[in-house]
PAVEXZA-711857 format. One record per residue (C-alpha): x, y, z; residue number from 1. Coordinates in steps of 0.001 Angstrom, whole numbers, plus 524288, in hexadecimal, padded with zeros to 5 digits. Layout:
BEGIN
<c1 = X, c2 = Y, c3 = Z, pos = NUM>
...
***
This chain:
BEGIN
<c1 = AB7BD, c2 = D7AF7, c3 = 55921, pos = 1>
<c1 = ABE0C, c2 = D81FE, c3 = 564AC, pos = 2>
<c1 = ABCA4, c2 = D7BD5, c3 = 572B3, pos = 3>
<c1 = AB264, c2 = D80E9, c3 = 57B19, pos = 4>
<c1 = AB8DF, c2 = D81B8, c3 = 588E7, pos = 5>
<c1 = AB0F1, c2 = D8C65, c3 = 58CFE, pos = 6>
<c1 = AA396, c2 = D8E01, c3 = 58A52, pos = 7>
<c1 = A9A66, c2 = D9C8B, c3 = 58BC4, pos = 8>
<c1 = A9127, c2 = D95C5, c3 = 59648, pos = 9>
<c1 = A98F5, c2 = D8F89, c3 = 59D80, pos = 10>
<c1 = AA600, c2 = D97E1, c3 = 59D5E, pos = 11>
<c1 = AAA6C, c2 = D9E2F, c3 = 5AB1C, pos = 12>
<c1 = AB658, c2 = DA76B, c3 = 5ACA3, pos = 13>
<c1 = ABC67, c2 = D9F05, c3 = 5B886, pos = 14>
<c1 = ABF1A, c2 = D91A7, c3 = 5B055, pos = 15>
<c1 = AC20C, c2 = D995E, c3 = 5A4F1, pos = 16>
<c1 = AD13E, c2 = D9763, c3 = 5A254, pos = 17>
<c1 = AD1E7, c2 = DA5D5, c3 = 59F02, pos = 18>
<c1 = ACDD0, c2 = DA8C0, c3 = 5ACC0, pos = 19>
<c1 = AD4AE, c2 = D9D3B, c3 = 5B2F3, pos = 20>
<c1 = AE296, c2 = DA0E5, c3 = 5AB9E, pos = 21>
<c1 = AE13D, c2 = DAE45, c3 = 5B017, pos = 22>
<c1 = ADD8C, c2 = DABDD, c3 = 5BC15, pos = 23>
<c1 = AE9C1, c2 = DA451, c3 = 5BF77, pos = 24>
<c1 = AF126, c2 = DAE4A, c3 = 5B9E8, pos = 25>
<c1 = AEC97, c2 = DB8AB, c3 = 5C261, pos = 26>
<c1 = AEC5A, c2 = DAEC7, c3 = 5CF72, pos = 27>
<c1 = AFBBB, c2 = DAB11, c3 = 5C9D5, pos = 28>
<c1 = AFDE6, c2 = DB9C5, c3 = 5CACD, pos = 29>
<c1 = AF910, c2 = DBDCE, c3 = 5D77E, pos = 30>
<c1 = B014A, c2 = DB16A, c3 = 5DD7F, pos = 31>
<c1 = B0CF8, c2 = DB6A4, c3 = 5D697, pos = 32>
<c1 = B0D97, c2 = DC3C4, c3 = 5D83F, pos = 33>
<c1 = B0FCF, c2 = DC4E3, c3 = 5E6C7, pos = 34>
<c1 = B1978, c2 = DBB3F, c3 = 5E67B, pos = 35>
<c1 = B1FC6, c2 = DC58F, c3 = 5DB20, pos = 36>
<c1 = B1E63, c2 = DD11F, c3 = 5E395, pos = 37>
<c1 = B25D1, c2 = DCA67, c3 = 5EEF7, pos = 38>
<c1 = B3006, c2 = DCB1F, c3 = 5E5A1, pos = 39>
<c1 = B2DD5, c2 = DD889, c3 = 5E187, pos = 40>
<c1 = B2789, c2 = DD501, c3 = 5D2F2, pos = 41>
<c1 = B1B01, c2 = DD4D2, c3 = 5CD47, pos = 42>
<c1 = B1332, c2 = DCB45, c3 = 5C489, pos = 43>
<c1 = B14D0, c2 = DD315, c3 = 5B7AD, pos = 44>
<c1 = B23AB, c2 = DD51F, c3 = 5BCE4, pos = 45>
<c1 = B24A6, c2 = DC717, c3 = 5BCB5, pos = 46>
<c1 = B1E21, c2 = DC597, c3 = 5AF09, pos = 47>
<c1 = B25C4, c2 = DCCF6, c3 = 5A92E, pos = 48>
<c1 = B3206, c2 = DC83A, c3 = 5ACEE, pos = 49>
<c1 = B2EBF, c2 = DB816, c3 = 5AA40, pos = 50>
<c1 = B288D, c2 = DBE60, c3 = 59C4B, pos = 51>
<c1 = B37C7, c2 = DC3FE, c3 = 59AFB, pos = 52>
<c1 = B3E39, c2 = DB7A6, c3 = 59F8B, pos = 53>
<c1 = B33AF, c2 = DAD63, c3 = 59869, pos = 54>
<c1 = B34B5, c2 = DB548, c3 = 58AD5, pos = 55>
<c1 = B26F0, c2 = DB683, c3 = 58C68, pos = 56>
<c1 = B2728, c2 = DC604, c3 = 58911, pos = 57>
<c1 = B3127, c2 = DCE90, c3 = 586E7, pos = 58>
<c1 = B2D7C, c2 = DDA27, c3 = 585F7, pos = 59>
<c1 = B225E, c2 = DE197, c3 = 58A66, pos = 60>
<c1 = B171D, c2 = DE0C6, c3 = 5821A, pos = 61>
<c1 = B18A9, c2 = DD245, c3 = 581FE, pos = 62>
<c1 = B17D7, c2 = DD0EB, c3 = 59079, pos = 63>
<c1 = B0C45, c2 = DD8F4, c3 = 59005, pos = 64>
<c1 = B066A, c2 = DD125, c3 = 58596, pos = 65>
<c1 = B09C0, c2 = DC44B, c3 = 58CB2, pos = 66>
<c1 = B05C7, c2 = DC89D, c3 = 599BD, pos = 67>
<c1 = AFB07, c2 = DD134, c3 = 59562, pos = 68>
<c1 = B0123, c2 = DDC71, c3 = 59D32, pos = 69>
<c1 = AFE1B, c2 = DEA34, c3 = 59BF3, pos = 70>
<c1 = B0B6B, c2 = DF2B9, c3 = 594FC, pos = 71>
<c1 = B0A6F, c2 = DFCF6, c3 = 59F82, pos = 72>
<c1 = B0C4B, c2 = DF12C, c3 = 5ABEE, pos = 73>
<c1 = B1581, c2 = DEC20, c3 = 5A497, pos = 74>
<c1 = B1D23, c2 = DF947, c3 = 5A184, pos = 75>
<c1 = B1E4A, c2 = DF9BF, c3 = 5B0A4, pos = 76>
<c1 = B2211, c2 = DECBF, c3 = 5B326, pos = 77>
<c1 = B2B6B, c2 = DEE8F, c3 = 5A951, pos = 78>
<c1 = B30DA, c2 = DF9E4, c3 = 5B025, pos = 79>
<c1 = B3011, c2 = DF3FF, c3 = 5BDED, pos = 80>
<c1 = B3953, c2 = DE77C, c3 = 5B8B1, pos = 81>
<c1 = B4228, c2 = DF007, c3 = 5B0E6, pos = 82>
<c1 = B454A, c2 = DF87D, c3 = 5BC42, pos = 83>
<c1 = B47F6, c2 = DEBC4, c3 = 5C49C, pos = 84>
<c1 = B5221, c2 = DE96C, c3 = 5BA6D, pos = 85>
<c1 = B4A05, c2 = DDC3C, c3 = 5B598, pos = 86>
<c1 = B45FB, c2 = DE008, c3 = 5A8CA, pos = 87>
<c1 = B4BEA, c2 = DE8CA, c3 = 59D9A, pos = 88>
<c1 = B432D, c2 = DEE84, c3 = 59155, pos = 89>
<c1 = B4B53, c2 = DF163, c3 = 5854E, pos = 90>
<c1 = B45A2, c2 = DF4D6, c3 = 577DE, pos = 91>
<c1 = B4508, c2 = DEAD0, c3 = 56EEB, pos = 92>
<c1 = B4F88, c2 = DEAD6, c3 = 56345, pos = 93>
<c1 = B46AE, c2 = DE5A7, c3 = 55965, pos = 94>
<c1 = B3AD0, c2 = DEF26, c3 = 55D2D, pos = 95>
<c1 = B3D62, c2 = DFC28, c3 = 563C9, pos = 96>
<c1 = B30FA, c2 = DFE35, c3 = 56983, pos = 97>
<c1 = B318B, c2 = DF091, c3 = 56F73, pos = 98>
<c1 = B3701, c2 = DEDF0, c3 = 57D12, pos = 99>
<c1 = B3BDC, c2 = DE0B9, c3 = 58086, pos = 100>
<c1 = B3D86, c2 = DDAE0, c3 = 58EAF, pos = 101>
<c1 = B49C8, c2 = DD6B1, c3 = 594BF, pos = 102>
<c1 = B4AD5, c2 = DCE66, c3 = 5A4B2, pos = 103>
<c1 = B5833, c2 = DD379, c3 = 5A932, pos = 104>
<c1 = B610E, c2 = DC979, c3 = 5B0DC, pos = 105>
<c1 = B599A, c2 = DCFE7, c3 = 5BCDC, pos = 106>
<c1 = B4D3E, c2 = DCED7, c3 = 5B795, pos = 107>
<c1 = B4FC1, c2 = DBFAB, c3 = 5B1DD, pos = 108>
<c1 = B5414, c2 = DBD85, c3 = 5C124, pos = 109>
<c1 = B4950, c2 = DC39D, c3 = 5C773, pos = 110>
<c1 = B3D7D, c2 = DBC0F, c3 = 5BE59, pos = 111>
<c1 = B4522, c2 = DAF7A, c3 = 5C0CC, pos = 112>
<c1 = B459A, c2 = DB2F1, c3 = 5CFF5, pos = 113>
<c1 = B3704, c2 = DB378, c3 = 5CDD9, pos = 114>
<c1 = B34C0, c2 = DA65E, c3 = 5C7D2, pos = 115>
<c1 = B3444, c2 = D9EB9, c3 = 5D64B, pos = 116>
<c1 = B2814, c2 = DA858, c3 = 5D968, pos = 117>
<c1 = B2014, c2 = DA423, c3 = 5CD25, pos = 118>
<c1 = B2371, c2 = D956E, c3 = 5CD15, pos = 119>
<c1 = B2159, c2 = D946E, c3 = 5DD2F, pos = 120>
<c1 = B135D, c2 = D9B6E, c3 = 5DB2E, pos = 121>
<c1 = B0EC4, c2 = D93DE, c3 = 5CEC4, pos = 122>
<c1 = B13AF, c2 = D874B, c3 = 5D4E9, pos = 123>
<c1 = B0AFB, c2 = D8A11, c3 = 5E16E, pos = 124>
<c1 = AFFAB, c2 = D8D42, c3 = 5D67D, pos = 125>
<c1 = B0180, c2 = D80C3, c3 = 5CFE9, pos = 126>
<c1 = B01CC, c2 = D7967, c3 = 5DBDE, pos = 127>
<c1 = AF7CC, c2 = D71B0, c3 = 5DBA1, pos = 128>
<c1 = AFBC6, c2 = D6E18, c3 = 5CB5C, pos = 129>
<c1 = B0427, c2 = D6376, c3 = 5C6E0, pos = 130>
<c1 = B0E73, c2 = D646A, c3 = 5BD92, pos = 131>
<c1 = B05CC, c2 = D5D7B, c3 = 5B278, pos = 132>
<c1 = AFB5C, c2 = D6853, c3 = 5B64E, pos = 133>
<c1 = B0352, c2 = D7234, c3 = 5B6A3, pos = 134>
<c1 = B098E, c2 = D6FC9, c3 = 5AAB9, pos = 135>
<c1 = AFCB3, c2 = D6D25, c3 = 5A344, pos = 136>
<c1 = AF7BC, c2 = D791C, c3 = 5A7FE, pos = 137>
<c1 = B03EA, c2 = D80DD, c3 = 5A354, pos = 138>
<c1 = B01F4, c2 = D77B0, c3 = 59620, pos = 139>
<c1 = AF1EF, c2 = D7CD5, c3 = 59627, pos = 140>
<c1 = AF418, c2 = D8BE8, c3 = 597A3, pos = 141>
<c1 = AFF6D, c2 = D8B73, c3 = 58D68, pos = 142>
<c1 = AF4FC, c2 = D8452, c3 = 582FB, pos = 143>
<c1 = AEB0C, c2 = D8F70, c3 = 5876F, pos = 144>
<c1 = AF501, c2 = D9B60, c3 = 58681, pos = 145>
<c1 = AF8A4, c2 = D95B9, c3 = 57A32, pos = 146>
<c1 = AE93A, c2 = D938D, c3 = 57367, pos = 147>
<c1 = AE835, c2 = DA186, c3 = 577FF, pos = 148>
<c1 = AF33D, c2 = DA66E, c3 = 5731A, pos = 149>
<c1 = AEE6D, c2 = DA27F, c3 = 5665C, pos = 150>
<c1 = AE323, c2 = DAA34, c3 = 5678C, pos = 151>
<c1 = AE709, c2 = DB71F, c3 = 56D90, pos = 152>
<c1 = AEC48, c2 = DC386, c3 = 56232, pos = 153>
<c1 = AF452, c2 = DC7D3, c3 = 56E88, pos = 154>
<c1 = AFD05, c2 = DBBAD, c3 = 56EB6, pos = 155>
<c1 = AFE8A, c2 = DBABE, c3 = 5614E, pos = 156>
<c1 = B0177, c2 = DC781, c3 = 55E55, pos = 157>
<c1 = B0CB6, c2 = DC68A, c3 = 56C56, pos = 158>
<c1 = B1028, c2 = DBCF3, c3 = 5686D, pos = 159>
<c1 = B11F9, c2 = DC169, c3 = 5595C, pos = 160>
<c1 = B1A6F, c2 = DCCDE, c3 = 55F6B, pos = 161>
<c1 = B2396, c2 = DC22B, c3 = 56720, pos = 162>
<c1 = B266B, c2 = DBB8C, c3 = 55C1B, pos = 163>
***
């Protein structure tokens, strides 16, 4: 029988890990993307280019599957960081109609100028963690990604395409 964390009576949004996971998400965003725009980038900017330089997604529909991004944003992001000279789109040579995702040398320098920003602002976030909780807690939201990656037709069938 399957564990009954939750239960209909008792269940409130705010200590649901849904809520709590997005929540820091969105608090981990508005903290970041000042900090970006100080140095003339945005959020999704950013994304994109650690996506490119992780192997996370490579081309556009998978960083709009992974990041659960609208095509249209993306199209424009895309433009703004290929006109900056960061990022080139070429058609794929095994699939026409794909495009595929390349960081230039400018855009592998400018994502790795960015690092600092990210680890100063999630070190200040995890401030008050230490490095067993911080580490278990990196350990915990892998294990839940992962049990809901099992469940979710979107990741298998992204994941069916990446492979």
């Amino acid at each position: 029988m399957q564990k009954q964390h939750y239960r209909s009576g008792t269940y409130r949004a705010k200590s649901s890990v849904g809520y709590l996971v997005k929540r820091a998400h969105a608090l981990m965003h508005d903290n970041l993307e000042p900090a970006f725009a100080e140095k003339g980038f945005t959020f999704m900017q950013w994304v994109v280019l650690m996506y490119l330089r992780d192997g996370i997604a490579l081309n556009p529909k998978h960083i709009c599957a992974e990041f659960r991004h609208d095509s249209g944003a993306l199209t424009r992001v895309l433009d703004q960081l290929e006109k900056r000279g960061l990022v080139v789109r070429q058609r794929s040579t095994q699939d026409r109609r794909a495009i595929e995702l390349t960081l230039t040398a400018d855009g592998r320098k400018t994502v790795e100028s960015l690092v600092p920003v990210v680890v100063d602002k999630l070190n200040w976030s995890l401030r008050d963690f230490s490095g067993s909780e911080v580490a278990e807690l990196t350990r915990l939201l892998g294990k839940l990604i992962e049990a809901m990656q099992d469940e979710s037709p979107m990741e298998t069938s992204s994941a069916g395409a990446r492979a």
